[in-house]
C-alpha positions as CSV (number, residue, x, y, z in Angstrom):
1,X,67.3,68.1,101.6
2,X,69.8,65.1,100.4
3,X,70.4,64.1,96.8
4,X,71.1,61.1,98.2
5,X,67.0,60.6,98.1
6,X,65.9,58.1,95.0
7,X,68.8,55.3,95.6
8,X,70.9,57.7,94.0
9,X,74.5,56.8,94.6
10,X,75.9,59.1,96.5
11,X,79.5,58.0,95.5
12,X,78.7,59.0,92.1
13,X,80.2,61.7,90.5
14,X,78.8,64.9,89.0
15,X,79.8,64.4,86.0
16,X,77.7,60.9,85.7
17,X,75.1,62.0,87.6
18,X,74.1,64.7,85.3
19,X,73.5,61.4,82.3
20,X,71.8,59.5,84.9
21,X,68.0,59.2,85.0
22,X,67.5,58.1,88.3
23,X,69.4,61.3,89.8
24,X,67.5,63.8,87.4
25,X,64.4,62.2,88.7
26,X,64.9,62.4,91.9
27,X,66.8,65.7,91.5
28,X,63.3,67.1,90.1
29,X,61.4,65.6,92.5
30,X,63.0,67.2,95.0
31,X,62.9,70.5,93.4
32,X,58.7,69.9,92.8
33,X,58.5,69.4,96.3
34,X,60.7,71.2,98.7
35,X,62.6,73.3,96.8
36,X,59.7,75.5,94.3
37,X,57.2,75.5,97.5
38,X,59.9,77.2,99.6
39,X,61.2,79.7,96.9
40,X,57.5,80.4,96.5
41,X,56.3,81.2,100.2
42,X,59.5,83.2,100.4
43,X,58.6,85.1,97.0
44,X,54.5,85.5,99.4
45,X,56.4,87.0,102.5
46,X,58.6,89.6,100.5
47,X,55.8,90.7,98.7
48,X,52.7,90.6,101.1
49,X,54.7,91.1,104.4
50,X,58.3,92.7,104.1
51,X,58.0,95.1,101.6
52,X,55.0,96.8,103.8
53,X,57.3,97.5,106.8
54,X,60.5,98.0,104.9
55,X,62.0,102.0,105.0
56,X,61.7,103.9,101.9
57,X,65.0,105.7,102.6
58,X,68.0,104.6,100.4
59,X,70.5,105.1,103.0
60,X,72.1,102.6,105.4
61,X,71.4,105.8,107.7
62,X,68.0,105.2,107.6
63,X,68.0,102.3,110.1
64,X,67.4,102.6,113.6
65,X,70.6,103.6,115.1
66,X,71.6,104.1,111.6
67,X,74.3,106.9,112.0
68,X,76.3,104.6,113.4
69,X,75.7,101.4,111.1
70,X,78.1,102.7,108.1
71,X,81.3,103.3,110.1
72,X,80.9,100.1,111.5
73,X,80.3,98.3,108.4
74,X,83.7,99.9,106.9
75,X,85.9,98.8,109.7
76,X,84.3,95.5,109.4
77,X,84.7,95.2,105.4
78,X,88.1,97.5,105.2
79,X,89.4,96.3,109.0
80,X,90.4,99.7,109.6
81,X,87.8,102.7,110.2
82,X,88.2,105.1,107.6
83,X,85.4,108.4,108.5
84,X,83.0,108.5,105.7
85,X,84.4,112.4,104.6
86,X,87.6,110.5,104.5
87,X,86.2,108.3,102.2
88,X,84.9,110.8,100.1
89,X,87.6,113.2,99.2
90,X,90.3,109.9,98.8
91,X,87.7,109.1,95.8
92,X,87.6,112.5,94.3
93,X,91.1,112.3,94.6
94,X,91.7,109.2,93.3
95,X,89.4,109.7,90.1
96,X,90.7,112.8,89.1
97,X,94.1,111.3,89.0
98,X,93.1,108.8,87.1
99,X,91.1,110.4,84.5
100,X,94.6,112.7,84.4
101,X,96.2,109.1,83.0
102,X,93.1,108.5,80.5
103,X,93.1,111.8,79.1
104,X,97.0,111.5,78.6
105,X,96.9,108.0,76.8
106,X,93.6,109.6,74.5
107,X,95.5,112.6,73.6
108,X,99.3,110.2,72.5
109,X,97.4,108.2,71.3
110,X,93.4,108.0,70.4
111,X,93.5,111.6,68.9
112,X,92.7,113.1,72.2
113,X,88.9,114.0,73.2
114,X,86.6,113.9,76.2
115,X,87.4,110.6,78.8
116,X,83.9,110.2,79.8
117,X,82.8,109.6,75.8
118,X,85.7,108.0,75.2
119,X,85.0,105.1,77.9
120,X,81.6,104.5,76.9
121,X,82.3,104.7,72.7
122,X,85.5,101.3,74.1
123,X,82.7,99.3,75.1
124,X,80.2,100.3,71.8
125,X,82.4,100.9,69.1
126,X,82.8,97.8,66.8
127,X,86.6,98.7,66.4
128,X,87.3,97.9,70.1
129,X,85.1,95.2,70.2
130,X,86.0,91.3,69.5
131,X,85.0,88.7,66.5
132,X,84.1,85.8,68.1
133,X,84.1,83.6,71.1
134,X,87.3,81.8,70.3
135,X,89.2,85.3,70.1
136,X,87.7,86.4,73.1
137,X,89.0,83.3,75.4
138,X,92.1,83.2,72.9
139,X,93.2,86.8,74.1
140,X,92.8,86.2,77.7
141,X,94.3,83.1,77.0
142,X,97.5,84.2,75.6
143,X,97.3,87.0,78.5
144,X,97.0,84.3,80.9
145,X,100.5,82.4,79.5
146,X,102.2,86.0,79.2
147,X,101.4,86.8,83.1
148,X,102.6,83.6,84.4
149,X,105.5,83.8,82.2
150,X,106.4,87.2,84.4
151,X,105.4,86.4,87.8
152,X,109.6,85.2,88.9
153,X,110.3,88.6,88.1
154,X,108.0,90.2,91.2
155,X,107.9,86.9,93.6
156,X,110.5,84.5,94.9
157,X,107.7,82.1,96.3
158,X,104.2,80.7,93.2
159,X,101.4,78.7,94.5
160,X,101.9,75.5,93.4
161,X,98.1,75.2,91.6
162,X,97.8,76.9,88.4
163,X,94.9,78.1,87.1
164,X,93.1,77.7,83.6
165,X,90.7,80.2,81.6
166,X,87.4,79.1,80.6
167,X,84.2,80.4,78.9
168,X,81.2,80.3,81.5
169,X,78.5,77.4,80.2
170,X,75.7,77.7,78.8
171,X,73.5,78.5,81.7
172,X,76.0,81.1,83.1
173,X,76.9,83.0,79.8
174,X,75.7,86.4,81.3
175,X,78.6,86.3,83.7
176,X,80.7,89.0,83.9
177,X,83.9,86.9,85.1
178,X,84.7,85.2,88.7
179,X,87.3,82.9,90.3
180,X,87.1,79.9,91.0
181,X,89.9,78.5,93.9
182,X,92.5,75.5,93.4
183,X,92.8,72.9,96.1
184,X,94.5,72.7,99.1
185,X,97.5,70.4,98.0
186,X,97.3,72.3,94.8
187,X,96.5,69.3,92.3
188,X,93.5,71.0,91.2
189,X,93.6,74.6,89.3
190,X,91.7,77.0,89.8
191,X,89.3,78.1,87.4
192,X,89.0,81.8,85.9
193,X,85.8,81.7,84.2
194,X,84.9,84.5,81.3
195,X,82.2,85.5,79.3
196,X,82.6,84.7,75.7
197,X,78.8,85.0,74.6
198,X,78.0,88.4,72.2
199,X,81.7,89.0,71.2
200,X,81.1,91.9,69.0
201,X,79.3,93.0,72.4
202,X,82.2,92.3,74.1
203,X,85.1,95.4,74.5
204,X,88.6,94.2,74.1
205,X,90.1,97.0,76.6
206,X,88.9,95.4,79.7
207,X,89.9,91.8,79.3
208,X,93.4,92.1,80.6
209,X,92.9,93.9,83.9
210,X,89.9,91.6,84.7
211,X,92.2,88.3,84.5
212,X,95.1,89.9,86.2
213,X,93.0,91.0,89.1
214,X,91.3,87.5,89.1
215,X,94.5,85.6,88.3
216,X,97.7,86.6,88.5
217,X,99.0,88.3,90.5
218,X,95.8,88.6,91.9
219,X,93.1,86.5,93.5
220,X,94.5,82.8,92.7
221,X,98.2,84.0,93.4
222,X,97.4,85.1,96.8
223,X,94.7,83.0,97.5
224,X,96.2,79.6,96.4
225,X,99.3,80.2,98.6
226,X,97.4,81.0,101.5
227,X,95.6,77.9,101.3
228,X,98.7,75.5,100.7
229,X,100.6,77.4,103.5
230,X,99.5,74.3,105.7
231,X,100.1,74.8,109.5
232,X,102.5,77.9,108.6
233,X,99.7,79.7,109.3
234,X,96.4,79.8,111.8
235,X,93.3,78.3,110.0
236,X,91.8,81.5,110.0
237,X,94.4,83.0,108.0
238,X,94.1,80.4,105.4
239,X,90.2,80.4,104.8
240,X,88.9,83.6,106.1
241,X,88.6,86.5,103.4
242,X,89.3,90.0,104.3
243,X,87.6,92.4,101.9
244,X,90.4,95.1,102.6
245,X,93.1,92.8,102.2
246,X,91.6,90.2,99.3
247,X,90.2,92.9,97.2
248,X,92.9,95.7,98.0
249,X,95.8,93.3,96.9
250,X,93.5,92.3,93.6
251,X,93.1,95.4,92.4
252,X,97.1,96.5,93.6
253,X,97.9,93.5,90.8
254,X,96.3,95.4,88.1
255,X,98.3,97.9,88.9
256,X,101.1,95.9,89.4
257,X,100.6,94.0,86.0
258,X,101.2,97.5,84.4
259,X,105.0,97.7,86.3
260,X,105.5,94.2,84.3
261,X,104.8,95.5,80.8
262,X,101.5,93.2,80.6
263,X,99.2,95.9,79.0
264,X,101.0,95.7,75.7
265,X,98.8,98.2,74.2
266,X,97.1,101.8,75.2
267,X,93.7,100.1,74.5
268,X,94.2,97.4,77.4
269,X,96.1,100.3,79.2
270,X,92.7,102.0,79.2
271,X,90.7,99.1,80.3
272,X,93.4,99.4,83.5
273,X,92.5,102.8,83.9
274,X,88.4,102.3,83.8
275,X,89.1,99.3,86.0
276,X,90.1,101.8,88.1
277,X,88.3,105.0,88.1
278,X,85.4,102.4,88.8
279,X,87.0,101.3,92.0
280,X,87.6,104.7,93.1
281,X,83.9,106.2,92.0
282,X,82.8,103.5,94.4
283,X,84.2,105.5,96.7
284,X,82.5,108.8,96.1
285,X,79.4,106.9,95.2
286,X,78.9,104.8,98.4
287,X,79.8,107.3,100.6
288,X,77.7,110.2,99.1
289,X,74.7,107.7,98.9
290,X,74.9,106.5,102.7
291,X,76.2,109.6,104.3
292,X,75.9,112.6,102.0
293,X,72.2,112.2,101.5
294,X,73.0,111.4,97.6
295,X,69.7,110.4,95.6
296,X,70.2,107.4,93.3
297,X,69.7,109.7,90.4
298,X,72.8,111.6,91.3
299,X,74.9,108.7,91.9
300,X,73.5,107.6,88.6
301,X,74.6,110.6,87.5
302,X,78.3,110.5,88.5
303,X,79.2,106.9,87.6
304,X,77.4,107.8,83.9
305,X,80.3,110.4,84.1
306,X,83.7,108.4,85.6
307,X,83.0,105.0,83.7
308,X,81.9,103.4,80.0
309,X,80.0,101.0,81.8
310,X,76.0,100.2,79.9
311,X,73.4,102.1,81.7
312,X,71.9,98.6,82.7
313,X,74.6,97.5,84.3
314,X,74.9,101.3,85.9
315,X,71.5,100.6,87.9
316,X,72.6,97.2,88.7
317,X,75.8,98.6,90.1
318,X,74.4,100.9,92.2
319,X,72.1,98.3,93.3
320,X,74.8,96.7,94.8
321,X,75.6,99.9,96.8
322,X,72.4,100.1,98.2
323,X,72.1,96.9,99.4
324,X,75.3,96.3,100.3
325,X,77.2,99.2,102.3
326,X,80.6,99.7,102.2
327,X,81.6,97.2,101.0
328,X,82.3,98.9,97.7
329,X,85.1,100.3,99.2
330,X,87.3,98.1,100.4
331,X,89.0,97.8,97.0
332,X,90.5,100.7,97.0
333,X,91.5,101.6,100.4
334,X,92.7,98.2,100.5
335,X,95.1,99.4,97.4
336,X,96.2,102.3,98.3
337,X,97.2,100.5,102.1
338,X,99.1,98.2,100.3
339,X,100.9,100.9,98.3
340,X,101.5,103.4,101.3
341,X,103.2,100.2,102.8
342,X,105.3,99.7,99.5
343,X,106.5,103.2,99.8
344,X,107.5,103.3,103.4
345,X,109.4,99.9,102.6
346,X,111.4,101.5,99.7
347,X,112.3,105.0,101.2
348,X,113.1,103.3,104.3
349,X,115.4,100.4,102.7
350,X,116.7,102.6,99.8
351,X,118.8,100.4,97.1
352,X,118.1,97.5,99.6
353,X,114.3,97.2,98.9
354,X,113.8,93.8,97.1
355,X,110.2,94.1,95.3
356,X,110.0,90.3,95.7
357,X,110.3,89.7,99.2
358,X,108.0,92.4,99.7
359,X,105.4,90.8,97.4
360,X,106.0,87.6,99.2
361,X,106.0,88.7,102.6
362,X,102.5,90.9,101.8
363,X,101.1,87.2,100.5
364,X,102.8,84.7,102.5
365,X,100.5,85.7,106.1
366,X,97.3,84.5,104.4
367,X,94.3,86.8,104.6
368,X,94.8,88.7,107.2
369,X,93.5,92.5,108.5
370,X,95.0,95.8,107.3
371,X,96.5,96.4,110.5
372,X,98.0,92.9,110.6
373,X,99.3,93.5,107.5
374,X,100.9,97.0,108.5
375,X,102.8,95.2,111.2
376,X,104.0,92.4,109.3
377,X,105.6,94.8,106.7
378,X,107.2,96.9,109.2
379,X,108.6,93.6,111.3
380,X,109.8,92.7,107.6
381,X,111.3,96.3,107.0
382,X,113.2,95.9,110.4
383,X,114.2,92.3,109.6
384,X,116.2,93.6,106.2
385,X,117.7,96.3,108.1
386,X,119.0,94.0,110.4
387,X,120.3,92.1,107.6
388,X,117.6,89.1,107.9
């Protein structure tokens, strides 16, 4: 349906509109009409039709043909197939290491004690929690300045947008953080939007790795310089998002923020560290759930264990799992992609490995597959070799 309904103006801005009777009117109308009647005989056919017919089996398996639909959907959301066992055992890897690193920062310096209560008490405990709104969006903020600040020391080539921090509105308090991308040419920033409501709710520990993953040198870093790359680069590279790539280079940032010395204290360096023993329970959790025969309850279970995260938001997480297969996982094989290809760039190149031409080289191809990726490193590794 148009907006343009009502005489409204279509010229007119947003920002007027919202102050201008005739749009609201017609805006409501519209919603009376078309949009409420809609919403409602969907609502009718979910709950007097769908829900009838649809399986009662939590597992993406479940479907006809079903043994075959989860490999499939991780090659199309990682763009490499990784088998489902593989999937598994990389996460129980991956979150024993990194409970390894928790239980070393509790024990220097929290007094040691058990990680799993120790995750949970960050996000509880008024000591680790914030004041107020202005101190929450102050210390991402300041974080925000500090990041930037540090990015010539890991790139040669910045997007030319910045990007700004800002508390959700109103309406969207409940947020839990997203991104929001510059423009093309650049003269508009993009937007990291945070949630400031319930501060004392709030833990300080995960603030940092949130906006580096969304930020710098994360989402609007990569994602702003694929869009200003112009013809450099095929359309497709510029605007199309690969999960394994996007989220794999996101979550390699956080990481990467820690090489910088931009978790100036253990507390943020353990909000790194649950950022990331999330990603990597993913793991465990999607697969067991689609291909393991897990039961919600146990996957309930295990995340309960490897993360501080509310049991609300626990059910809601998992969810997200059910619903949506696989794609959990692209975060961190994504990551650890991007850091096998680091590796084989430094022992191959030695004392000639330049961390920022790798960084740029990794970015500077858009969004593009895994496997595109892996030969535009190796071209890159050959090129400095050569003495290019």
């Amino acid at each position: 349906c148009s907006l343009a309904k009502g005489g409204i103006i279509a010229a007119q801005g947003p920002a007027l509109r919202s102050d201008d009777a005739a749009f609201s009117e017609a805006a409501e109308q519209i919603y009376n009409e078309e949009i409420a009647p809609a919403l409602n005989r969907f609502a009718d056919f979910i709950e007097n039709e769908y829900l009838g017919e649809a399986r009662e089996t939590l597992a993406v398996s479940g479907n006809p043909n079903g043994e075959a639909c989860y490999p499939a959907l991780v090659r199309g959301f990682v763009t490499v197939g990784v088998p489902a066992e593989e999937i598994h055992a990389v996460g129980l890897e991956q979150v024993a290491e990194i409970r390894e690193e928790i239980q070393v920062t509790l024990d220097e310096h929290f007094g040691g004690g058990d990680v799993s209560e120790f995750l949970r008490r960050v996000n509880e405990d008024p000591a680790f929690t914030f004041d107020t709104e202005e101190a929450v969006l102050q210390y991402s903020t300041d974080a925000l300045d500090a990041v930037k600040a540090a990015m010539p020391y890991a790139f040669g080539v910045l997007p030319k947008a910045d990007v700004l921090v800002k508390p959700y509105p109103e309406f969207a308090e409940s947020g839990s953080g997203e991104y929001h991308s510059s423009s093309e040419d650049g003269s508009r920033p993009g937007i990291f939007y945070i949630a400031v409501a319930d501060p004392t709710g709030r833990s300080i520990s995960n603030q940092l790795a949130t906006l580096h993953h969304e930020t710098f040198p994360g989402h609007h870093l990569q994602g702003a310089i694929a869009l200003e790359l112009g013809d450099q680069q095929h359309p497709l590279a510029r605007y199309l998002w690969n999960s394994g790539y996007g989220e794999g280079w996101a979550l390699y940032s956080e990481r990467l923020a820690d090489e910088l010395g931009l978790y100036p204290t253990p507390l943020d360096r353990i909000g790194l560290y649950s950022d990331q023993i999330a990603r990597a329970s993913r793991l465990v959790m999607d697969s067991g759930l689609h291909t393991l025969g897990w039961t919600r309850q146990q996957t309930v279970d295990y995340m309960m264990a490897n993360s501080g995260w509310a049991p609300v938001d626990i059910q809601n997480e998992i969810d997200r799992y059910i619903s949506w297969p696989a794609q959990a996982t692209s975060y961190m094989l994504g990551m650890i992609e991007i850091r096998r290809l680091r590796t084989l760039a430094e022992e191959t190149l030695g004392d000639n490995f330049d961390l920022r031409g790798f960084h740029d080289r990794v970015v500077g191809m858009g969004s593009i597959t895994l496997p595109m990726l892996e030969e535009s490193i190796e071209v890159w590794i050959a090129e400095q070799q050569a003495g290019g």
